[in-house]
Wavefront OBJ file of the C-alpha trace (Angstrom):
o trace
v -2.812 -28.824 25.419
v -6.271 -30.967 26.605
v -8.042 -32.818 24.471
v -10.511 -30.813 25.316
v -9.053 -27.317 23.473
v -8.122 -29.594 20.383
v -11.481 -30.208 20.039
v -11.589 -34.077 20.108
v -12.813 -34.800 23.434
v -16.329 -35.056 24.897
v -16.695 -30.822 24.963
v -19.768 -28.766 25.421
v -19.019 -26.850 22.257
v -22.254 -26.527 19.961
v -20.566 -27.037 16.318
v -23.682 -27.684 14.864
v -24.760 -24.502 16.033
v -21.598 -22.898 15.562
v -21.196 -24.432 12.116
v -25.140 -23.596 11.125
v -23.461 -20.155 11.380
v -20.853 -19.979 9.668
v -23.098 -21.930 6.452
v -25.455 -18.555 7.018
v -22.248 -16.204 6.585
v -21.040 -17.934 3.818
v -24.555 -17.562 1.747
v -25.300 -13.885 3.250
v -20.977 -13.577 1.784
v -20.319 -15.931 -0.882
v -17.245 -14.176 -1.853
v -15.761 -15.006 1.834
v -16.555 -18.474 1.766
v -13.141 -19.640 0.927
v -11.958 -17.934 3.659
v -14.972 -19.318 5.874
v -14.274 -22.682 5.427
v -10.182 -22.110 5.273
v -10.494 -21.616 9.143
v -10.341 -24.806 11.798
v -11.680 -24.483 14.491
v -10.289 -24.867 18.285
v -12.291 -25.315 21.212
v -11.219 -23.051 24.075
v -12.636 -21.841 27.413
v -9.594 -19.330 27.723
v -10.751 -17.424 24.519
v -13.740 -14.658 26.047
v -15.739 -15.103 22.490
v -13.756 -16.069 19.344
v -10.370 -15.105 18.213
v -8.128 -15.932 15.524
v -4.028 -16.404 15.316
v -2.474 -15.312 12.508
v -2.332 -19.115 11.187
v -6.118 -19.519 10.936
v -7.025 -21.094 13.646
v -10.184 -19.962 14.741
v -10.536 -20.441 18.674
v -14.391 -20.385 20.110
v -15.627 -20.223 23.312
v -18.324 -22.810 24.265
v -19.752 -20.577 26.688
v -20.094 -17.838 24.031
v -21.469 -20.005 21.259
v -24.425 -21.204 23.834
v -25.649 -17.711 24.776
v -25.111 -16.273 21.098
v -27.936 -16.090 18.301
v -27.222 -17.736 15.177
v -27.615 -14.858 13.278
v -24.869 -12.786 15.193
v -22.474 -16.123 15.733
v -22.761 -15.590 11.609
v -21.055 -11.949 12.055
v -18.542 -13.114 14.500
v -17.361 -15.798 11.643
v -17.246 -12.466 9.325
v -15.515 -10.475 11.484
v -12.943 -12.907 13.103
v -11.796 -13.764 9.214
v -11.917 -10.424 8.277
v -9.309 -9.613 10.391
v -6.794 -12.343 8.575
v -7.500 -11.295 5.312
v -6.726 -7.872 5.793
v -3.300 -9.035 7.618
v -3.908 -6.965 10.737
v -1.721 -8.976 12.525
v 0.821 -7.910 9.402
v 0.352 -4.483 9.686
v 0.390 -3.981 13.718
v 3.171 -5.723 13.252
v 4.500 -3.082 11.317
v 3.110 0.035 12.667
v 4.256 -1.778 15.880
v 8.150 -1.290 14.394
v 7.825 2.185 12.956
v 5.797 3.954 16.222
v 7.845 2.100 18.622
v 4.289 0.840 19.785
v 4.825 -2.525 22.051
v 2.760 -2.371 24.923
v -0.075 -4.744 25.596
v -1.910 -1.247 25.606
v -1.186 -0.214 22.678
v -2.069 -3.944 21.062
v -5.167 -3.478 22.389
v -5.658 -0.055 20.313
v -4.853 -1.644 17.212
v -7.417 -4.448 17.685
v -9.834 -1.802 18.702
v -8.507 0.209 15.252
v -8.802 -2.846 13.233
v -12.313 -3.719 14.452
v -12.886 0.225 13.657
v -11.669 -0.836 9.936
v -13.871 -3.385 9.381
v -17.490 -3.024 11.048
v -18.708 -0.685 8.644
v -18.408 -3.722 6.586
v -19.590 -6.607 8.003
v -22.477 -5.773 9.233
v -26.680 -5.410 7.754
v -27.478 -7.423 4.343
v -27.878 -10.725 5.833
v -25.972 -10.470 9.331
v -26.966 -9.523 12.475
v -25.078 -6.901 14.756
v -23.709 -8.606 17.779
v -24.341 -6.934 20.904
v -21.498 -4.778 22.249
v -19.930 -4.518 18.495
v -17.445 -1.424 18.607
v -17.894 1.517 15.955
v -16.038 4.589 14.590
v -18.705 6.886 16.588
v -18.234 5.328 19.630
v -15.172 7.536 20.236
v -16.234 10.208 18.104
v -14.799 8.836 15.279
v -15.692 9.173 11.423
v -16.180 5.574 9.466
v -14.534 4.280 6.686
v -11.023 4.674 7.664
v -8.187 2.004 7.849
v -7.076 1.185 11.359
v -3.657 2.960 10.639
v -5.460 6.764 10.513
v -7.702 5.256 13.854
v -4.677 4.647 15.909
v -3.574 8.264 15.552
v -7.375 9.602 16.847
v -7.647 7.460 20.107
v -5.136 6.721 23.287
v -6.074 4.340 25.742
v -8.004 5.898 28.614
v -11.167 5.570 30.578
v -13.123 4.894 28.121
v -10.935 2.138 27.250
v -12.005 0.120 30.373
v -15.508 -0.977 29.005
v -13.731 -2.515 25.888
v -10.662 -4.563 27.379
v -12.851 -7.478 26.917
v -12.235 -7.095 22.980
v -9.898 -10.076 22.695
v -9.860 -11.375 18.459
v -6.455 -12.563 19.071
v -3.169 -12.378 17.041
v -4.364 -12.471 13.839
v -6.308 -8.852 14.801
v -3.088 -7.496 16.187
v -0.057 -9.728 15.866
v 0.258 -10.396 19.847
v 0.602 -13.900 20.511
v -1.746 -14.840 23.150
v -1.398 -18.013 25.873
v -3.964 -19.875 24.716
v -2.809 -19.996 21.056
v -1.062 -22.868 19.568
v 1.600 -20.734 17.948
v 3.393 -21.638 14.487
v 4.505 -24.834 15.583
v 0.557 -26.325 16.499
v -1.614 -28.387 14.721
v -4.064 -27.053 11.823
v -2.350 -23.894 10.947
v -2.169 -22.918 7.204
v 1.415 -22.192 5.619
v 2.083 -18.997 4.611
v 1.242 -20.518 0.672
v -1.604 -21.500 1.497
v -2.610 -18.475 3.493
v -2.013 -16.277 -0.112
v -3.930 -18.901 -1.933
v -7.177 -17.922 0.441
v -6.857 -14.879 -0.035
v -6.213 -14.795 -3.783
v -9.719 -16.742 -4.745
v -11.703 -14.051 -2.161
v -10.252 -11.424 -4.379
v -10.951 -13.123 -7.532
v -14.488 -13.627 -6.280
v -14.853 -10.122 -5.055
v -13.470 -8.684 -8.341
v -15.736 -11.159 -10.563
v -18.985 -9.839 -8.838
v -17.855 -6.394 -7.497
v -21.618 -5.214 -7.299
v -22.162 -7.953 -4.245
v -19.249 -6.304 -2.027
v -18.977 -3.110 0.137
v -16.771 -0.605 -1.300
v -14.416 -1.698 1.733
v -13.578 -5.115 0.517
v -13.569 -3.889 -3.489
v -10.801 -1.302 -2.349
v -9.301 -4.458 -0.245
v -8.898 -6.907 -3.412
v -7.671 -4.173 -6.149
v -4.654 -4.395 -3.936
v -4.189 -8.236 -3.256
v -4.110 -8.138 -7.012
v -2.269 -4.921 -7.110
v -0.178 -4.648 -4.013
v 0.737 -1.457 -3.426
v 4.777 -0.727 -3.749
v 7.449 0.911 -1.368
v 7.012 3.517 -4.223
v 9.911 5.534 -2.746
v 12.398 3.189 -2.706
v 11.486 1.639 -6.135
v 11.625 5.929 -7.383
v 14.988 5.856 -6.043
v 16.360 2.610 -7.298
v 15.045 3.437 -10.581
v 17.178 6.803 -10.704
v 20.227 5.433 -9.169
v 19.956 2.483 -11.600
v 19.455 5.153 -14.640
v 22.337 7.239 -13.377
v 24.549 3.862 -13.100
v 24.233 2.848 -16.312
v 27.005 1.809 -19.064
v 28.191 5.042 -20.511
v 26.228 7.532 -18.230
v 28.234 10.297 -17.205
v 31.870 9.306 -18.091
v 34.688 11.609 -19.773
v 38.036 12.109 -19.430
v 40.472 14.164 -17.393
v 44.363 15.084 -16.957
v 43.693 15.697 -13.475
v 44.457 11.825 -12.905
v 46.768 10.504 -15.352
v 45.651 7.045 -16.897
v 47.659 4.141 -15.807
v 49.071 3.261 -18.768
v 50.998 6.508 -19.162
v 53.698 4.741 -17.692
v 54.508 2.680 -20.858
v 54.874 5.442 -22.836
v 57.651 7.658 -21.348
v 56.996 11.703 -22.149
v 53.046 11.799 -22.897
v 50.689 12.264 -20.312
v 47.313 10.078 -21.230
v 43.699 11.238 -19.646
v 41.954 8.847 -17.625
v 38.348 8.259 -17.430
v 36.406 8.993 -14.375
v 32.675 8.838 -13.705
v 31.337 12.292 -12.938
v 27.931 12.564 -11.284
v 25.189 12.190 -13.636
v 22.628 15.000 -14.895
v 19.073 14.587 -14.375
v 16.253 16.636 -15.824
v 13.146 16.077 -13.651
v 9.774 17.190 -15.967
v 6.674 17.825 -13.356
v 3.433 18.274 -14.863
v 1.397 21.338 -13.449
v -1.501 21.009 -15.032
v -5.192 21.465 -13.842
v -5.981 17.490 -13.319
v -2.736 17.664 -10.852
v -3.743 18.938 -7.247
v -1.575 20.943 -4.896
v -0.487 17.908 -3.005
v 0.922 15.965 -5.932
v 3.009 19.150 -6.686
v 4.046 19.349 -3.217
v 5.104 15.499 -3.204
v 6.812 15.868 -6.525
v 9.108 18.700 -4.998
v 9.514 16.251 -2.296
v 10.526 14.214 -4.827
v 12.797 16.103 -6.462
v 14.761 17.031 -3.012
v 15.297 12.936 -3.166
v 16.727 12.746 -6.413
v 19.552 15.599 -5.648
v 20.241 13.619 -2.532
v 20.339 10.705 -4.932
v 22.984 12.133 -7.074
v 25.150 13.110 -4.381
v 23.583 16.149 -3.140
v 24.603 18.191 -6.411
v 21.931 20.134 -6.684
v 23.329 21.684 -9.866
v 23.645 18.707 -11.430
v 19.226 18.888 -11.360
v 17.212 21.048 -13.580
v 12.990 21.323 -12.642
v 10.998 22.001 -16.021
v 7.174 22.617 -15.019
v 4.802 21.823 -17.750
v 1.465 21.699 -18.811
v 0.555 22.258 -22.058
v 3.863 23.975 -22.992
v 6.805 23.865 -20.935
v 8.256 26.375 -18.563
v 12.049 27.159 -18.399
v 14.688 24.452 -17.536
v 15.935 25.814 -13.792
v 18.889 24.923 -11.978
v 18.026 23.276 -8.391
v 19.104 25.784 -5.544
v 16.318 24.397 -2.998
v 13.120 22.684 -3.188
v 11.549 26.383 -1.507
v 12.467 28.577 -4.513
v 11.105 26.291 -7.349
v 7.960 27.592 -9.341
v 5.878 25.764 -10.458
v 3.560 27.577 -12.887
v 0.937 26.451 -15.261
v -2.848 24.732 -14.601
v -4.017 24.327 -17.863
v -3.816 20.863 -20.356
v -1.509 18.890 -20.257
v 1.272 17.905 -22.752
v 4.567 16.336 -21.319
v 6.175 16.387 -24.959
v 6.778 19.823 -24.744
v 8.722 18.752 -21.690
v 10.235 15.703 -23.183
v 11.820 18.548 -25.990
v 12.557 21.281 -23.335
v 14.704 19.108 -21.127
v 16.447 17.465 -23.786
v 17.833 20.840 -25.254
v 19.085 21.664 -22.171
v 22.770 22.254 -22.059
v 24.591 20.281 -20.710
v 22.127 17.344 -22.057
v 21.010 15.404 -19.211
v 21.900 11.931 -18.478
v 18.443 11.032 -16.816
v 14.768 12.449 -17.194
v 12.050 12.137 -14.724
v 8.804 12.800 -15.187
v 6.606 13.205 -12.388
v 3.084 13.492 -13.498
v -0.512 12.078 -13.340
v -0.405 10.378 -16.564
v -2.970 12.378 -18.527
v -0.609 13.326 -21.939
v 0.679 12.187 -24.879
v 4.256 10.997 -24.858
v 7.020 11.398 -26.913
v 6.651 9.437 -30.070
v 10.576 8.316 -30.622
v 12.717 7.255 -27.557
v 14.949 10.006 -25.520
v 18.761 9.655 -25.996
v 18.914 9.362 -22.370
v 17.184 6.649 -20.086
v 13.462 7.725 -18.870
v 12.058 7.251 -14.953
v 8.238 8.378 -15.146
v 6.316 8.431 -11.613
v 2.667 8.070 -11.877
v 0.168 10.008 -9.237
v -2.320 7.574 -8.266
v -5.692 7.818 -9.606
v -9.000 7.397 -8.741
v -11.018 3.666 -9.306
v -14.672 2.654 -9.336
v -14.306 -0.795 -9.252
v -14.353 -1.395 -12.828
v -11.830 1.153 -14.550
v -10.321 3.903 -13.821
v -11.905 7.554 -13.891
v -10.089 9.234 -16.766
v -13.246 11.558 -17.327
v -12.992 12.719 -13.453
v -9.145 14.222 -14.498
v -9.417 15.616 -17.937
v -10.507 19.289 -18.116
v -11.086 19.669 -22.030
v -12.226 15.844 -23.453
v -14.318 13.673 -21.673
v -14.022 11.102 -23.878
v -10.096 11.129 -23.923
v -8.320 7.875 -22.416
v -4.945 8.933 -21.977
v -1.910 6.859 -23.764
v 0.169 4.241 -20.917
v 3.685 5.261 -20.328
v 6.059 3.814 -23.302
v 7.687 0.696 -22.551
v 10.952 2.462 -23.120
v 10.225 4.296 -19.518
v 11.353 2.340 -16.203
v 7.415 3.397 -14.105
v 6.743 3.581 -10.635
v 3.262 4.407 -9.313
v 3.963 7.207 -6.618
v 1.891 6.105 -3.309
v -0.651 8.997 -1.774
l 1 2 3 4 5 6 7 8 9 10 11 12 13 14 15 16 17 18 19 20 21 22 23 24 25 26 27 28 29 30 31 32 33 34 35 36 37 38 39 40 41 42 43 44 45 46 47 48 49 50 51 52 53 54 55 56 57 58 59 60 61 62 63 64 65 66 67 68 69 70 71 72 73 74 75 76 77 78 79 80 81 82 83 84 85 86 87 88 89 90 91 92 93 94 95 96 97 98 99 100 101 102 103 104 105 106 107 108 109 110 111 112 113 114 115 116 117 118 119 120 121 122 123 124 125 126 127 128 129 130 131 132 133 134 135 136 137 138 139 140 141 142 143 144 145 146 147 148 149 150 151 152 153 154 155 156 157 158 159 160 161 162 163 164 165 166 167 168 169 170 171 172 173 174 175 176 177 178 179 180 181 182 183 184 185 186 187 188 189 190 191 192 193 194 195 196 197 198 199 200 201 202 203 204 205 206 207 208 209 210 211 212 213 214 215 216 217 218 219 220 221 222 223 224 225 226 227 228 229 230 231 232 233 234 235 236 237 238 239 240 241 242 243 244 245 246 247 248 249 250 251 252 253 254 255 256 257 258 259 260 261 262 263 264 265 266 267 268 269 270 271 272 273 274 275 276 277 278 279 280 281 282 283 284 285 286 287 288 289 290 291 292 293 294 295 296 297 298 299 300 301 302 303 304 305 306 307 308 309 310 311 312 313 314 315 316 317 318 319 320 321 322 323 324 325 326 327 328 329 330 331 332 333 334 335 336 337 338 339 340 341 342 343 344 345 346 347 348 349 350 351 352 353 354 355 356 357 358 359 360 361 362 363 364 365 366 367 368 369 370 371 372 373 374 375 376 377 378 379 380 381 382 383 384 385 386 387 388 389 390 391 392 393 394 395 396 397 398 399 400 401 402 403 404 405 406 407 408 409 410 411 412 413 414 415 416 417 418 419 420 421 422 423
């Protein structure tokens, strides 16, 4: 590297200028100004504008800085760490693995989706719009949307051609690029010290929510509140519920017990594990939409795969206010799921417990608006949550209870193992 690009030579890079804007982003976006100020700067003339890598190093083109306004450079500094603290590079990185997307093409439509993300919130209040800033519309596109919904709307084509200029770098989407430093330069923040950044912009977003676009309120809930590989904490619950000391054992003659041996003439059981019995409760009422229903008997298809694939070792009970009858799995097709008025799971709770054979586990799926059984089940408890709705400042109970507006529904008892169930 020159000394030049390191930024401690004689260069023609305004940083009074370029720093004059990033002090006007960080009062037009106090809650970004960790973040801001987090980033060092490299001097480049390989970047086109500014770009970032995904170890906050914020490269700058001297050429750019000269023929840019203040005003916009102060957008630039809001978009370029925008990009890092939504881990774009993260989660191309990702969708990169699951779509089998590797092509420098198809990096450049997830910096193009990522910019998409994050426009509709940088821009107005305080900061100028750069010229040739991409938006949603530009491809017919509705805002609002992460860049994981934009990369399914758009393929690289014609249009495409005006736009290869967009270069923000690997920290937009995860591609390392030649003129980056990589994770062995100078000036690059540890992973630590990346999640400490990002952990005081959250805890300034959440302190003043009013000050932030509903983009970046959404964005910190879930720094604080990550959201969880909800199926494969669903499953690990059950198969840790079914596991458990004492669930499922008895005795049988088909296997004679070891120690049968030592006693010539009498024929001892052994104990075997059989598969375990699970009860799955799924609330139908009105506050639960068609979709959650058609997850839960998603859901339910998991758990008789989790159990071996004995589907008559699951029972479905639907219940609202009362509960239906306990049914037998045969297929996920034929279950019905009847009800749509309040909601009650203890009704549940008692129906799937007098079930006979008793079951060894009970799942509830359900949105969380009901009372719960007041005494624990003699059998362990997995409940799955439906997410719900948030303003910012608490959740909307009022927007999912058809009878009592003033009626804050009761958490999950601590006795139940809980997993929030992912839209």
């Amino acid at each position: 590297m020159t000394a030049t690009e390191t930024g401690t030579g004689t260069g023609t890079l305004d940083r009074d200028k370029l720093f004059a804007a990033r002090l006007h982003a960080a009062r037009v976006r106090p809650y970004l100004a960790t973040a801001l100020f987090a980033l060092h700067v490299v001097e480049s003339r390989r970047v086109p504008t500014m770009g970032v890598d995904r170890h906050w190093r914020c490269y700058v083109s001297p050429v750019f800085v000269d023929r840019t306004p203040v005003e916009e450079l102060a957008g630039v500094w809001v978009h370029e760490v925008s990009h890092l603290l939504r881990d774009h590079h993260g989660r191309s990185d990702r969708v990169a693995r699951e779509r089998g997307l590797n092509g420098p093409g198809d990096r450049l439509r997830m910096n193009i989706a990522a910019d998409f993300e994050i426009n509709d919130d940088v821009y107005g209040d305080g900061l100028a719009r750069p010229e040739g800033v991409v938006e949603p519309g530009d491809l017919g596109l509705a805002e609002g949307e992460l860049m994981e919904e934009y990369l399914r709307k758009f393929s690289v084509g014609p249009r495409m051609q005006d736009l290869a200029w967009l270069d923000c770098g690997s920290g937009a989407d995860g591609r390392g690029r030649e003129w980056e430093f990589g994770p062995d330069g100078a000036h690059g923040l540890s992973e630590q010290e990346r999640d400490a950044v990002r952990f005081r912009v959250a805890q300034g977003i959440t302190g003043r929510p009013g000050s932030a676009p509903q983009g970046w309120r959404r964005w910190a809930e879930e720094a604080f509140h990550p959201p969880q590989p909800w199926r494969e904490l669903l499953g690990a619950a059950i198969r840790s519920a079914t596991s458990g000391p004492g669930a499922g054992e008895d005795y049988t003659y088909g296997r004679p017990a070891r120690r049968s041996t030592a006693i010539p003439g009498i024929v001892l059981p052994s104990l075997r594990r059989r598969p375990p019995r699970v009860s799955v409760i799924i609330d139908t009422s009105g506050s639960v939409s068609d979709a959650e229903l058609g997850s839960a008997l998603l859901e339910v298809a998991e758990i008789a795969r989790a159990v071996g694939g004995r589907r008559d070792l699951v029972t479905v009970v639907p219940c609202d206010a009362s509960a239906g009858f306990a049914r037998r799995l045969c297929r996920a097709e034929g279950i019905h799921l009847t009800g749509g008025g309040g909601t009650d799971l203890r009704a549940g709770f008692t129906r799937a417990l007098r079930s006979r054979p008793a079951p060894d586990v009970v799942v509830a799926l359900t949105d969380g608006q009901t009372r719960w059984p007041g005494t624990r089940p003699p059998c362990r408890t997995v409940v799955g949550l439906f997410p719900r709705g948030y303003d910012g400042h608490a959740y909307d109970d009022h927007a999912y209870d058809e009878s009592n507006p003033v009626y804050v529904p009761d958490s999950p008892p601590d006795w139940a193992r809980v997993v929030d169930i992912g839209s």
